[in-house]
Every structure is written in C-alpha cells, then in structure tokens.
C-alpha positions as CSV (number, residue, x, y, z in Angstrom):
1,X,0.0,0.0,0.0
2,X,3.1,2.3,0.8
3,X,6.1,3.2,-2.4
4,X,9.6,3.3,-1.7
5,X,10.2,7.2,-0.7
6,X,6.5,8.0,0.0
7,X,6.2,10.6,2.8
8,X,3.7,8.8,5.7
9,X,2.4,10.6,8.7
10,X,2.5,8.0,11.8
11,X,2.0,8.2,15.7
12,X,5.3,7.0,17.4
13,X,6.3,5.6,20.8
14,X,9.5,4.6,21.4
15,X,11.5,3.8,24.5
16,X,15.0,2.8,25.6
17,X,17.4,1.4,28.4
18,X,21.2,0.2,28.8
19,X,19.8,-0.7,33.1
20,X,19.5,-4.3,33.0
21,X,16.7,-5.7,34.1
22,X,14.7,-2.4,33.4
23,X,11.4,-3.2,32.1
24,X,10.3,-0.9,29.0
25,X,7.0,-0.1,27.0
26,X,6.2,1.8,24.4
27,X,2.7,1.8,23.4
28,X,-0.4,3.4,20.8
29,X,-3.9,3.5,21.9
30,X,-6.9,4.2,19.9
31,X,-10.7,5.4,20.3
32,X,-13.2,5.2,17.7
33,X,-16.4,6.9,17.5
34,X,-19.4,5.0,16.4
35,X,-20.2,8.2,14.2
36,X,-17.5,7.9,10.8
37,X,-18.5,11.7,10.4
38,X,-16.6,12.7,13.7
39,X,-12.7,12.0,14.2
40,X,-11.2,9.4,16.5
41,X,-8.1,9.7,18.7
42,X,-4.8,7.9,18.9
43,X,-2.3,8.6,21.7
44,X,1.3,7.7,22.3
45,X,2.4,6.7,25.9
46,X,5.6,5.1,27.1
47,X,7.3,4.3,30.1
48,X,9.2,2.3,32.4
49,X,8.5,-0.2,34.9
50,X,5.0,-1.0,33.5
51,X,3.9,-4.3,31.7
52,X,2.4,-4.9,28.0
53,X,-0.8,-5.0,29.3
54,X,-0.8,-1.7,31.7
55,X,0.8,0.3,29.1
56,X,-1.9,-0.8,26.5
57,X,-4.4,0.3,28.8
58,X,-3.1,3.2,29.8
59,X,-2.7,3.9,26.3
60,X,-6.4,3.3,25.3
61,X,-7.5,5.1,27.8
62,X,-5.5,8.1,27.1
63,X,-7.1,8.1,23.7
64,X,-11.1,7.5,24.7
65,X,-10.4,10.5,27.3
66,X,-9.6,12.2,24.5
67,X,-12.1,11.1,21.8
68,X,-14.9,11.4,25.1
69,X,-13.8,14.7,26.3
70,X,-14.9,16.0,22.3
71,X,-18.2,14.5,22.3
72,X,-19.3,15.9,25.8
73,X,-19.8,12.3,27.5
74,X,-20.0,13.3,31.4
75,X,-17.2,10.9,33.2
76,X,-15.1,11.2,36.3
77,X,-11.5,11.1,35.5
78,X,-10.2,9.6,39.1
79,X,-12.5,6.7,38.6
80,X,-10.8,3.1,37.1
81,X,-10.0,2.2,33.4
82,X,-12.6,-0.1,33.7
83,X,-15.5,1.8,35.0
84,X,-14.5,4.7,32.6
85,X,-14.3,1.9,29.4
86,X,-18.0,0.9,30.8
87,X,-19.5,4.9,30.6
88,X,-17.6,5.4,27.1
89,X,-19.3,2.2,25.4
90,X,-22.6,2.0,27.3
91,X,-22.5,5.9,25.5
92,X,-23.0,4.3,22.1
93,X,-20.9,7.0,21.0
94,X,-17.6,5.1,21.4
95,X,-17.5,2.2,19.1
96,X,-13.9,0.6,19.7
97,X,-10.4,0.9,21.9
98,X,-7.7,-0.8,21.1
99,X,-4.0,-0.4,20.9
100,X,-0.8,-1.6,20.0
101,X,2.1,-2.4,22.6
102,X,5.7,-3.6,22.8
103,X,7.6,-4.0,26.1
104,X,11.0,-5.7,27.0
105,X,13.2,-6.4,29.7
106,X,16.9,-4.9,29.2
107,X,20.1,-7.4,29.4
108,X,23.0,-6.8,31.3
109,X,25.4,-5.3,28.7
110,X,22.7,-4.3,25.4
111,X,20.7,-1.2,24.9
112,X,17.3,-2.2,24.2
113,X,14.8,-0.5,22.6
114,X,11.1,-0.8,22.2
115,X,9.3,0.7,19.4
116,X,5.1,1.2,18.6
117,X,3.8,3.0,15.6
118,X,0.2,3.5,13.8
119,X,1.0,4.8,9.8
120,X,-1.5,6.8,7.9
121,X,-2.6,5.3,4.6
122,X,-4.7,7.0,2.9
C-alpha cells in the first residue's frame, strides 16, 4: 500500500534502556467513534517499569479520554480504566479501543529499545 520514498504521517512511541533488568513499554492507543463523520483519537504513551498490558491500557484510555472529552460524554476522571471503558461504550458514541504495545526487559550489557507505531494510509 506504501512506495519506496513515499512521505507517511504516523504516531510513534519509542523507549530505551542500557539498566538491566529495566522493564520498557512503548505503546499506541486508539478510540473510535461509532459516528465515521466525527474523528477518533490515537495517543502515544511510554514508560518504564510498567507491563504490555498496563501500558496498553493506559494507552487506550488516554485516547477514549480524549475522543470522550470531544463529544461531551460526562465521566469522572479519578475513577478506574474499567469503569470509565464501561460509561464510554454504554455511550454508544464510542464504538472501539484498542492499541498496540511492545515491552521488553533490558540485558546486562545491550541497549534495548522498544518501538510502537500507527501509519497513515490513505
């Protein structure tokens, strides 16, 4: 779908460490709206310390704050992912979260580096 050269606007989380053991993520999160006329969100987020999983999430949520905070939906931020996730869909305004994650542990002696993207293809 992409040609050699071709200019692509992306979303990009990267992360890196040379402290062993340190655990790194790097992650994307999205929120669609049910409506195609009105935009969705993606977010970047990375960090240390945190797993796949909890960076996804925090991730996703990141971006359905986002995507929520546009279309007026009435939610308290200091409640949990989960109970936000539930106001957001119940909504019927927010169709879909996802995201995309990559996390790694860092050996003695290596830089290692972790790296999540989302490409625009028109």
């Amino acid at each position: 779908m992409l040609k050699p050269g071709e200019i692509v606007f992306l979303v990009l989380a990267r992360n890196s460490t040379n402290e062993p053991h340190r655990l790194v993520a790097a992650s994307i999160g999205l929120a669609m709206p049910k409506d195609e006329t009105v935009h969705g969100y993606l977010s970047e987020w990375h960090g240390f310390g945190v797993t796949e999983e909890e960076a996804g999430e925090y991730s996703e949520d990141i971006a359905a704050q986002m995507l929520a905070s546009t279309l007026g939906l009435d939610f308290d931020i200091n409640t949990s992912w989960d109970e936000r996730e539930h106001v957001f869909k119940s909504s019927g305004k927010i169709i879909r979260t996802a995201n995309i994650t990559q996390s790694a542990v860092a050996q003695k002696g290596q830089w290692t580096t972790v790296v999540s993207g989302a490409v625009f293809i028109l």
